[in-house]
N, C-alpha and C positions, 0 to 999 in steps of 0.2 A: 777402658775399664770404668766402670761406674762406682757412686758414694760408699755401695752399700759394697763390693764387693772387697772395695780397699778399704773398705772396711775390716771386713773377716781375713785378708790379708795379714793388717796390721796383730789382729789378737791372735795369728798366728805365730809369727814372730816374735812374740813377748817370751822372753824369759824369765821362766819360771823358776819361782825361788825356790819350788821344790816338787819334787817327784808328785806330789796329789794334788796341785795344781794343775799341773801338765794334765796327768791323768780326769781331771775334772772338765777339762776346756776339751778336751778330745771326746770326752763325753760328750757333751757339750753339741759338737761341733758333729758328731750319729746323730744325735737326736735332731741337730738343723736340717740335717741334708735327709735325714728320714720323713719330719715332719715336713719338710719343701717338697715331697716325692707326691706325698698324702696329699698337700693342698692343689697340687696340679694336674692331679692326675683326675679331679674331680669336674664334674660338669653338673651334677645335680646343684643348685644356688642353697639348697637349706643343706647338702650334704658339705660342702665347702663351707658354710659357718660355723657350723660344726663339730668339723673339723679342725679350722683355724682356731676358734675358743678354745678348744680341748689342748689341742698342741701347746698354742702360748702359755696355757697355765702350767703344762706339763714340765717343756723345758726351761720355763722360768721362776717356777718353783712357785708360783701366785698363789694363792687361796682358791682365786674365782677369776672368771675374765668373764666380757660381755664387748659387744658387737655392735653399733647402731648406725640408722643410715643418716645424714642430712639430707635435709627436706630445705634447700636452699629461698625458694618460695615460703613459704610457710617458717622460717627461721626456728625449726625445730630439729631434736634427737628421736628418730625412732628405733626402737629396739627390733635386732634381728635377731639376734642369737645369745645363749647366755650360756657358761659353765659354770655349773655350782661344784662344791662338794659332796660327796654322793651321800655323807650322813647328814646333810640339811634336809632333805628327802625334797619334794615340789615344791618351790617356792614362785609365789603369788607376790607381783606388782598390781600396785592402785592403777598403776598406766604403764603404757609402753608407749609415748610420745611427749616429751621433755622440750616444752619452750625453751629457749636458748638463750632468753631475755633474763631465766632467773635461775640459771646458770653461767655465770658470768664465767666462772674458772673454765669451763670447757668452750665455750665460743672462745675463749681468750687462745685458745689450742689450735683451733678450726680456725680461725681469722690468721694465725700469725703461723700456721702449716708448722708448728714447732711444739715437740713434747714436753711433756709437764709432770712435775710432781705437788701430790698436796696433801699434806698432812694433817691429820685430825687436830694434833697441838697450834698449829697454827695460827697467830693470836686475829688475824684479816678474813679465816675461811669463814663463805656464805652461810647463813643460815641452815638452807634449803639442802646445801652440798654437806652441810655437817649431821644433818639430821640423817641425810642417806647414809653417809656412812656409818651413823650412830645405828642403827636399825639392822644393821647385818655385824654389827662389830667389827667394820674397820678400821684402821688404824693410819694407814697410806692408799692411795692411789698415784699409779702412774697411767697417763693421758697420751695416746698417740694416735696423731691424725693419719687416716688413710689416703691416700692421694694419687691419683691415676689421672699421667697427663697431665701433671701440675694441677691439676683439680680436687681438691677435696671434697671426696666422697660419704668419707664418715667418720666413726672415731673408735678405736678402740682400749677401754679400760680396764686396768691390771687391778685388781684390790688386793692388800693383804690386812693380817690381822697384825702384824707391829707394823712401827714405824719405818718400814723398810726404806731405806737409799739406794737406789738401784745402780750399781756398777757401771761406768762408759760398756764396758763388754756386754754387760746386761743389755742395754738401751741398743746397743746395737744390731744386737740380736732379734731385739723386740724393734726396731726399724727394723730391720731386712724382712725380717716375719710377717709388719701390717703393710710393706708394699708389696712383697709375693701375695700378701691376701686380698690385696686389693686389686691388684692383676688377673686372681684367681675369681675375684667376685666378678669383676667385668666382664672375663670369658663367661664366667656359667649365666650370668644376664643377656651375655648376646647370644649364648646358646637357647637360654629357657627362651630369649625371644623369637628367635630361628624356628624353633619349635611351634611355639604357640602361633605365630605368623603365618607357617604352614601349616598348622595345624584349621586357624580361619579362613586361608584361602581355599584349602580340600573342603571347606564346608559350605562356604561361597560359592564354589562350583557346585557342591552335590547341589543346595538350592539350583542355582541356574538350570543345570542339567532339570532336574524335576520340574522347573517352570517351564523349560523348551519342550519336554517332553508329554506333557500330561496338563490338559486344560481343564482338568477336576482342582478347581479352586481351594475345595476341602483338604485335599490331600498334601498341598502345594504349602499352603500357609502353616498347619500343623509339624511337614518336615521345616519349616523357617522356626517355628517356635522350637520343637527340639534342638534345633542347633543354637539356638541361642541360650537355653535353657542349660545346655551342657559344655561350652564354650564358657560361657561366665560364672560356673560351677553356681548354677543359682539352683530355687528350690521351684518354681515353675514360671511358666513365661507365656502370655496371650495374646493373642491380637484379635481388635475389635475393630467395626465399621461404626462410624457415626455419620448421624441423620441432622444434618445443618436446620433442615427446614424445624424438627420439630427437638432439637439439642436432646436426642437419644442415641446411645450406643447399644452395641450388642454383640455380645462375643463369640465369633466365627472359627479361631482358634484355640486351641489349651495344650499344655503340655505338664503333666508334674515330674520333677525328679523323684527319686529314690530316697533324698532328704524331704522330702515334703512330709508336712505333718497329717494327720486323719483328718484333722480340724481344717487344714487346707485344701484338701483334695474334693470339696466338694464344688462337681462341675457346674460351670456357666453359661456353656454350650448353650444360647437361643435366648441368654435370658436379655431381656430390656434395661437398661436403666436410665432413668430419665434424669437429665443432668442441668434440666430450669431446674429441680427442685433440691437435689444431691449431687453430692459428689462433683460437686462444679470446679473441682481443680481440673478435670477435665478437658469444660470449656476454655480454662486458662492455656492450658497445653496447648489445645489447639489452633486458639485465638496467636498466642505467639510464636509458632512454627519450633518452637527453639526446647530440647529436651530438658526432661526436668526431671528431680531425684528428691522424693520428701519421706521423712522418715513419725513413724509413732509420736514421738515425742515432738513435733516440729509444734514451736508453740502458735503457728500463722496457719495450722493447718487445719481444714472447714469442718464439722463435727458428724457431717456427714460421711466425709471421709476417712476421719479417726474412728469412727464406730465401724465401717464396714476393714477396717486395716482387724481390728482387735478383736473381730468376729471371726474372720481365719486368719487370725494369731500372727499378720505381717509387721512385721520391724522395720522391714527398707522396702523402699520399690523404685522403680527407675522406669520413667516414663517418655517414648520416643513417640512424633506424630511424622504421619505418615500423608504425606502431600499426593493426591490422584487428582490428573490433570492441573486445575488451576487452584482447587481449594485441599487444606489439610482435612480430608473426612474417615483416620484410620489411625489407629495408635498400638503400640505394641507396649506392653506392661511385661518389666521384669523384677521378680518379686524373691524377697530372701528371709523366712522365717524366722532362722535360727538366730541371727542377732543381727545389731546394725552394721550397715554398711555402706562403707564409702565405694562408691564405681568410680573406677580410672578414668583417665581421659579414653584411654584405646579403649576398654570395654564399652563407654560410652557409643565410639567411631567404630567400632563393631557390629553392634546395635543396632543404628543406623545404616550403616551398610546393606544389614540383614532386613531392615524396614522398606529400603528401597528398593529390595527385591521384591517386598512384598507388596509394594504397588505395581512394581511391575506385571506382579504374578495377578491383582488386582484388576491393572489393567487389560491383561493380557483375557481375563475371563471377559471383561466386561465389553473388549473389541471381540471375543467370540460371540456373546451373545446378541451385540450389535450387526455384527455379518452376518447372523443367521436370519433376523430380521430384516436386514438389508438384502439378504439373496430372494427371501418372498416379497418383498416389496418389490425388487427390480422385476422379477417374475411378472409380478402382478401389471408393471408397468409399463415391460418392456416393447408390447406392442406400442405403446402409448408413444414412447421414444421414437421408434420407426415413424411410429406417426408422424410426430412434429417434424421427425425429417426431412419429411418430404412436404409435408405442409406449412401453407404461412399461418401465423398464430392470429391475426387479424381477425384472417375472413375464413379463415378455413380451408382455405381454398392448394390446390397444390403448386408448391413451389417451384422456383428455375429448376431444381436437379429434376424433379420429378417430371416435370413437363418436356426436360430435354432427354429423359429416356424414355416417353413416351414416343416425339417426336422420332426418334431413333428407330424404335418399333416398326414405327407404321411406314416411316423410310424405307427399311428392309424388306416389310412387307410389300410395298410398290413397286419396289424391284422386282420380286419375285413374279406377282400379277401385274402385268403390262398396264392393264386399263383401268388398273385403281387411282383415283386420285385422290387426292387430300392439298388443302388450304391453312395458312397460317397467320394468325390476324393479331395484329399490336394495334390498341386499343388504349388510347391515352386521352384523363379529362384535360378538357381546358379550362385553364383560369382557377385549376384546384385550388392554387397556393392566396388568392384571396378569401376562399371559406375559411383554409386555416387561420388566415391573420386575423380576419374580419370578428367568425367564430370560437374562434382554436382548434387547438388540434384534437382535442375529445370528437366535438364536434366532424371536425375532417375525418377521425376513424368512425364516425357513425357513417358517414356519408359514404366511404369506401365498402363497410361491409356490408349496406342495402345495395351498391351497384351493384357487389360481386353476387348481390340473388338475382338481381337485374337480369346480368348476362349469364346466368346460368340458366334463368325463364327460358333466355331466348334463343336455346342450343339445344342437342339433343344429348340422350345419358350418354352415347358412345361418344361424344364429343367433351372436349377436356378445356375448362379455363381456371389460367392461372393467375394467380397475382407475380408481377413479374417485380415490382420493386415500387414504393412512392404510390405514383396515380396510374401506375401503365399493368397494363393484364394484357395476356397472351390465349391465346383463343386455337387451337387445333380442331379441325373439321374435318371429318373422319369418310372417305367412303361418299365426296359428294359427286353430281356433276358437273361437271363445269365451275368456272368462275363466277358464270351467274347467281348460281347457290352460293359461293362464294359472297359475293356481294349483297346479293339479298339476307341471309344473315347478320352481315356488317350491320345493313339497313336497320334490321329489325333490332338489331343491340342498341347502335344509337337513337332510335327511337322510342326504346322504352327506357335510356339514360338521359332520352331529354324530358319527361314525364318529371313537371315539377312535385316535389316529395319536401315532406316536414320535416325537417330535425330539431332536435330538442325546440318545440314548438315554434321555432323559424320555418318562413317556405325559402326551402332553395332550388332555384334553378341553376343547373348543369348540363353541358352540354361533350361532346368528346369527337374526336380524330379519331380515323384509323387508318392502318395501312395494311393491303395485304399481297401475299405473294401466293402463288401457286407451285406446286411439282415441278421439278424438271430434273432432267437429268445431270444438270452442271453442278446442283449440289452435293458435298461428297460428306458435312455433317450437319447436324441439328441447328450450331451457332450458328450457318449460312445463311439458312431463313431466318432467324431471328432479328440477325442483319436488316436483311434485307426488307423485312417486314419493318423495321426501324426507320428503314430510310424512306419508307414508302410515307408511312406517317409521318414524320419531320415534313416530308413534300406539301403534304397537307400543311400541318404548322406554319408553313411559310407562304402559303397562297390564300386559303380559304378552310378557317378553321370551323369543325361540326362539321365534316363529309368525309370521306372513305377514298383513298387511291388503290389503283391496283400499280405494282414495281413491274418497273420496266428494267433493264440494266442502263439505262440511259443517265437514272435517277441516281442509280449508284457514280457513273464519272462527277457527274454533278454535286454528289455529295463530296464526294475524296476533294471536291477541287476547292469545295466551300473549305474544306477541315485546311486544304492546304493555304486558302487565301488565310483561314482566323493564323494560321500558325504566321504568314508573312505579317500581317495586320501586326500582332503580338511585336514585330521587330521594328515595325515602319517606325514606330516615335525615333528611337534610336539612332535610327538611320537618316534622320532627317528627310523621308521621305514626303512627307505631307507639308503642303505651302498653302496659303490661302489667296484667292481672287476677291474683288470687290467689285458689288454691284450699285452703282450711285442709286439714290433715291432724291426725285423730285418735285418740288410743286407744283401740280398741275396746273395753277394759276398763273406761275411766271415764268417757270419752268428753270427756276435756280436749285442749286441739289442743298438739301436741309442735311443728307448724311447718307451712310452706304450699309449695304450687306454684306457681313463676311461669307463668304461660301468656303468650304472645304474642298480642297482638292486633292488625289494622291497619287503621284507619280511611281510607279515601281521601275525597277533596274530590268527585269526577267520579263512583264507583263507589263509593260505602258501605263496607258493610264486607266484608272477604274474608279469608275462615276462613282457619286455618291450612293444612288441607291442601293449598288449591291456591298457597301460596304460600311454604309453606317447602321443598317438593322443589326450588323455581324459585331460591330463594336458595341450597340446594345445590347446582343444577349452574353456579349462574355464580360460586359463590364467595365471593358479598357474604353467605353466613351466618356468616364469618367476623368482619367486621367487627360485622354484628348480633347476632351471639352473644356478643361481648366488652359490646355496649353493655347485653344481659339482663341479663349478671353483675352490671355496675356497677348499673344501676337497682335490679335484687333487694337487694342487697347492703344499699344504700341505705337500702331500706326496712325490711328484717328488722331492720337496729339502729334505725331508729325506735322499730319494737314491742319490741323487747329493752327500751329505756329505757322506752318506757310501762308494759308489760307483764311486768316482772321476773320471772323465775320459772328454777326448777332440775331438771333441766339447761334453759339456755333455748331461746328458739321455733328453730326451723331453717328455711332457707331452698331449696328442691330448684331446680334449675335443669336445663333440658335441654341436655345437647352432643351435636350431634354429628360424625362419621367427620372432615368436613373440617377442623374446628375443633380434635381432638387431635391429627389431622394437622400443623398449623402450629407451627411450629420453635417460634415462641415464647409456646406455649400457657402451658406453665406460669409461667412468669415473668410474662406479664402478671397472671395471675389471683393469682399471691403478692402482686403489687405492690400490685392493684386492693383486695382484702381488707385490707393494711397501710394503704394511703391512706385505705381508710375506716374503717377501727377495727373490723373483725369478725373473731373469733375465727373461726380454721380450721375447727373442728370444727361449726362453726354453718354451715358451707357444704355441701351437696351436688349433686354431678354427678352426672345422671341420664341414664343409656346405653343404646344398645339393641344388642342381640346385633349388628347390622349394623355396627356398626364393629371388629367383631373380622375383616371378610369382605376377604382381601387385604391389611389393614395389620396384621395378626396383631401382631406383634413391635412395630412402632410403638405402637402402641393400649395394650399390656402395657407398654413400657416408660412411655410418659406416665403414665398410671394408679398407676403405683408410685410415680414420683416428686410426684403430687398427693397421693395417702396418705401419704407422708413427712412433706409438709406438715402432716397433720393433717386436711386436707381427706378424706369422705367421699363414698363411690361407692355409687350402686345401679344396677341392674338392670334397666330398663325394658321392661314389655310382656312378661314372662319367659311362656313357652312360647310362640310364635306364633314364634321363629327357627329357625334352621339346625339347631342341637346346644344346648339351653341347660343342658343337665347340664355338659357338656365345660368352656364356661365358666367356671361359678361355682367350680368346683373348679382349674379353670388361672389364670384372672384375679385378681387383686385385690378384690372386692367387698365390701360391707358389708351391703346389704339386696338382697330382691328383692322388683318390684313383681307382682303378679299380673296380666296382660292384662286390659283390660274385657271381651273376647270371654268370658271363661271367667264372670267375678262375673255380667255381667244377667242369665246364662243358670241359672246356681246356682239351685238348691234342690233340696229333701227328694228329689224325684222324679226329677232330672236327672240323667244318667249321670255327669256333668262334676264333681257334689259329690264323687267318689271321685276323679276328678282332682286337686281343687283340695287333697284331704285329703293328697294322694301331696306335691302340691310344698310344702305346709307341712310336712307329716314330714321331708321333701329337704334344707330349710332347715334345720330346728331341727339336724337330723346335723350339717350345715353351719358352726354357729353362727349361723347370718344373721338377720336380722331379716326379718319380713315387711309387706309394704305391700299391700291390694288397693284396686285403682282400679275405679270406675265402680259404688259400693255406692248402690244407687235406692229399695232398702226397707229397713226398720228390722229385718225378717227375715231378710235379706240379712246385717246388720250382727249382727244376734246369732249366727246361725250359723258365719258366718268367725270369730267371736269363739271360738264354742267348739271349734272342731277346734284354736285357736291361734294363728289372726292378729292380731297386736299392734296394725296400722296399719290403716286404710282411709280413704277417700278419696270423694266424689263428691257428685251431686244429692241421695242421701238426707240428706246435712248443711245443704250449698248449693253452688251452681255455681262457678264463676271468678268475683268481685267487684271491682272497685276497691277501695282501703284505707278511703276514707269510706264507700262501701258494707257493708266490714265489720267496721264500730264494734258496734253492734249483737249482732254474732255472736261478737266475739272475746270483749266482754264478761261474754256468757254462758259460753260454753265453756272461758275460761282458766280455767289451776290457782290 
């Protein structure tokens, strides 16, 4: 049972002292349960004040009662409701919101949830509070907080005209009364908001729906100002677009109510207004994303704006902007004539709501009329798209899909007719990748899109060339005879690709490979020649580049077998496959060994052993002779100070090693090898790098610079295979060098009789001018070895001593020959 009801309990139980007591409380006690029927049965919020006022006064015999809410923010009384007596006739307050600061008696009610009496005689009562009651002629007030949820909600005030004392029975009455009224206000407020909530959401949808349905911008933005306009009971509501670029708006919507005044209704529809020079609270709006609400009298408010408020007669406005895409360039104005006003929060969050429909609705036109544009441009382009499809963007020329349903074509076609043939030509430059370095790559696509008129010159129209990817074009030959056409074609490509041509006022010379396959019937798609045409030029590539192969299937086991050695190569480090042999090197004078060659060897598990030749070009073009070149060093290294300590002698043994182009290429060639020598204790100069004119080819500058700073170190360079390159005079005289070795082409060949012995007499006179030392490799006779000996050659090398050995192998030999 609750306070209030043991309450009305107890002042039932009282006994009465006499018959019109009773009879008075029984009154009393109709009129509670009448007027409790009245107050709950109500859901209108002003009909339930209304109510409640009238009642209280009714059955508690008041003068007047009055209603107000707390504004717990704002530490104020607002008036809801009032009951007069009906021969005061309309009674006019200065306000209907009482700071609480200077009303101390009624905060004093509200703070401590507890009723109050206060009488006019009271020698403490406020000023403020005495004057009120002076002003209607009261005499008492009794003060009761309304409280729902242990929350004080408001307050409700009894006035009479004497000094009334209000009875326990009274008061408690008047409790049960302001908490049924307060229970009664919070329903009809969850109702009116029930309402109005659905009431915004049905409006919220009708906008949507009208923006899903209808891409007429006008018609869309106008039903968002209606609802907004009638929703906030306002007097008309606009939305406008602004212009960033030049700070002008212009209003695309309007809406008036039925309160709007003549003065307001005149429309705006198209007009401009420029907001550099007016009305620049505007730009403030929109500069801050954040809604804004400024009234007539606002005294910060710009005079341009006060003048056009007072022009059509506005009191309040409420101002939302309207964010499309990344900037705010749209606002919506809701405007109230008839007096000021404060907008809620929700009316605010309403608003806005409705504002972001209306960028949607914004957007939604401005992606129509961007697709519409978009569908004539694609139109306009879409050949253009198919184009590029198939075409490379370089040269123009048609790309792999296109060339491989071409290919496809004319396949099927040859099927069909027995004796049509056709040819497929991969057509790749050499050496392309030095124009790019050398020139760059502008330069390199200049150079590609004059080839690709080149080999177009040198075809016919029914004949198709492609760019196939980099430096490589693909060449179909339609309808020819034979291979010889075939070939001759080829011919005529690379001859008008070896035709030195200008670019950007450079001459370059280029030159190119190709390879080609003909028809057959073992191919079943397009990629099979392409293949095969691949393989035929790599064939090229690796024999004699600037000429033309025609594919055999031969070429092909040969390739798979190469792809299969790089894949074992790839494992050998790993595996510990590879060991190195040594070749002593001696002086021909005394014939004590000065120092040895390392040579590389590589043992496989599956395939025995595989010479050097076919397997160190393979570790050049993938790379990994980098990593295996580092690990020669380290092993050589290794073992030279082995024989150094065994073998003591002055100057001691030396060590030759081979590098090569890719390995002084690597940034951190020199460092590793200073490191490598330090970590193992071998003196600089016991080191030699052995090079061959081919790394001077394209890394010119590179090559010269490593080379300098390895003889800084102390470390010593020779010469390898000297005559058999490009220029080996130019060389020895530009580069860095120490020794040069003689080619074995030139020594097997040497003697008395040989034209080559005045040769070899020229490069050892070359040398000594030079200062250089000289080494000949590949000395097979003992006459061989006297003769180099007496024109001057200090060093030689070869079978006439002994082969490459393993180090136990040459115990034996070192024995003999050391000093």
């Amino acid at each position: 049972m609750t306070s209030d009801q043991d309450s009305l309990k107890r002042i039932l139980e009282i006994e009465a002292q006499s018959e019109s007591v009773r009879l008075e409380i029984l009154q009393q006690l109709v009129s509670l349960h009448t007027a409790s029927t009245a107050i709950v049965s109500k859901l209108d919020l002003k009909e339930v004040l209304d109510t409640v006022t009238r009642e209280m006064t009714q059955i508690l015999n008041a003068k007047s009662c009055a209603l107000s809410e707390w504004d717990h923010e704002k530490d104020i009384l607002k008036t809801l409701s009032e009951h007069w007596p009906e021969d005061w006739g309309e009674v006019e307050l200065d306000t209907d919101e009482y700071p609480l600061t200077k009303y101390p008696f009624a905060a004093k009610v509200l703070h401590e949830k507890k009723e109050a009496q206060l009488f006019a005689s009271q020698p403490d009562i406020d000023p403020k509070e005495y004057k009120l009651m002076d002003r209607f002629e009261m005499k008492s007030i009794l003060l009761l907080p309304l409280v729902f949820q242990e929350r004080v909600i408001g307050l409700v005030e009894l006035y009479d005209e004497d000094e009334r004392e209000y009875t326990d029975q009274e008061i408690i009455i008047a409790k049960f009364l302001a908490n049924l009224a307060a229970i009664a206000i919070e329903n009809a407020k969850l109702f009116t908001d029930t309402i109005r909530s659905y009431e915004e959401q049905m409006a919220l949808r009708s906008s949507a729906l009208v923006i899903s349905s209808t891409l007429d911008l006008s018609k869309t933005l106008t039903q968002i100002a209606v609802q907004i306009c009638q929703l906030l009971d306002a007097t008309s509501a606009y939305i406008s677009r602004y212009h960033i670029e030049t700070k002008s708006s212009r209003v695309v919507a309007e809406y008036y109510s039925e309160h709007a005044s003549e003065k307001e209704r005149v429309s705006d529809m198209g007009v401009v207004y420029d907001h550099s020079k007016e009305m620049q609270q505007v730009d403030k709006l929109l500069a801050s994303g954040e809604p804004d609400v400024y009234h007539i009298n606002d005294p910060d408010l710009d005079g341009t704006t006060q003048a056009y408020l007072e022009r059509y007669g506005g009191k309040s406005v409420l101002e939302i902007p309207i964010k499309i895409g990344e900037d705010f360039s749209a606002f919506v104005e809701v405007w109230e004539t008839r007096h000021k006003r404060i907008f809620t929060e929700n009316e605010i969050s309403l608003c806005q709501a409705f504002a972001t429909q209306a960028a949607i609705a914004i957007d939604n036109a401005q992606l129509f009329e961007m697709t519409q544009q978009e569908i004539q441009r694609r139109e306009r382009i879409e050949e253009k798209l198919q184009y590029d499809a198939l075409h490379d963007t370089l040269t123009d020329l048609p790309n792999r899909t296109l060339f491989l349903d071409r290919l496809g074509h004319v396949m099927a076609r040859s099927k069909r007719l027995k004796d049509e043939e056709f040819a497929v030509l991969y057509v790749d430059l050499d050496k392309f990748k030095i124009i790019n370095d050398s020139l760059g790559h502008p330069a390199g696509d200049d150079v590609l899109v004059r080839i690709s008129l080149l080999i177009k010159e040198a075809v016919r129209e029914i004949d198709t060339v492609s760019r196939y990817g980099g430096d490589e074009f693909l060449v179909l030959l339609e309808s020819i005879k034979g291979v010889e056409e075939a070939i001759a074609v080829s011919d005529r490509i690379r001859e008008k690709i070896n035709t030195p041509m200008t670019i950007r006022d450079r001459e370059v010379l280029i030159s190119a490979s190709s390879g080609i396959v003909m028809n057959a019937s073992e191919y079943e798609n397009p990629e099979e020649y392409i293949r095969d045409a691949d393989i035929a030029m790599y064939h090229v590539k690796m024999n004699d580049k600037g000429q033309h192969q025609v594919f055999n299937p031969e070429m092909r086991s040969s390739f798979f077998k190469r792809l299969t050695l790089e894949s074992d190569l790839r494992r050998a480090i790993d595996n510990e496959e590879f060991t190195l042999v040594y070749q002593p090197i001696l002086s021909l004078t005394n014939r004590h060994i000065i120092g040895f060659e390392a040579l590389l060897r590589w043992e496989t598990h599956a395939l025995g052993s595989i010479y050097p030749n076919e397997f160190i070009p393979l570790a050049e073009e993938t790379g990994l002779i980098v990593e295996l070149g580092y690990w020669v060093i380290r092993q050589a290294c290794k073992q030279i100070v082995l024989w150094q300590k065994k073998y003591p002698q002055d100057p001691p043994m030396a060590i030759s090693v081979n590098i090569s182009s890719k390995q002084l290429a690597h940034k951190d060639f020199t460092r590793i090898v200073e490191e490598t020598i330090a970590d193992i204790g071998l003196a600089p100069e016991s080191l030699i790098l052995e090079i061959t004119e081919s790394v001077f080819i394209g890394e010119t500058m590179v090559a010269g610079e490593t080379l300098k700073t390895v003889r800084d170190l102390g470390i010593r360079v020779h010469l390898d295979d000297f005559g058999t390159g490009y220029s080996a005079l130019s060389y020895i005289d530009e580069f860095p060098v120490d020794a040069i070795k003689i080619a074995r082409s030139f020594v097997t060949s040497f003697n008395p009789f040989e034209k080559k012995r005045g040769l070899v007499h020229t490069i050892v006179s070359m040398a000594q001018d030079f200062g250089l030392e000289v080494v000949a490799e590949g000395i097979e006779t003992p006459e061989q070895a006297l003769k180099l000996g007496d024109i001057g050659c200090q060093y030689g090398q070869g079978f006439n001593f002994t082969p490459g050995k393993s180090p136990e192998d040459l115990v034996e030999f070192i024995e003999e020959y050391k000093k």
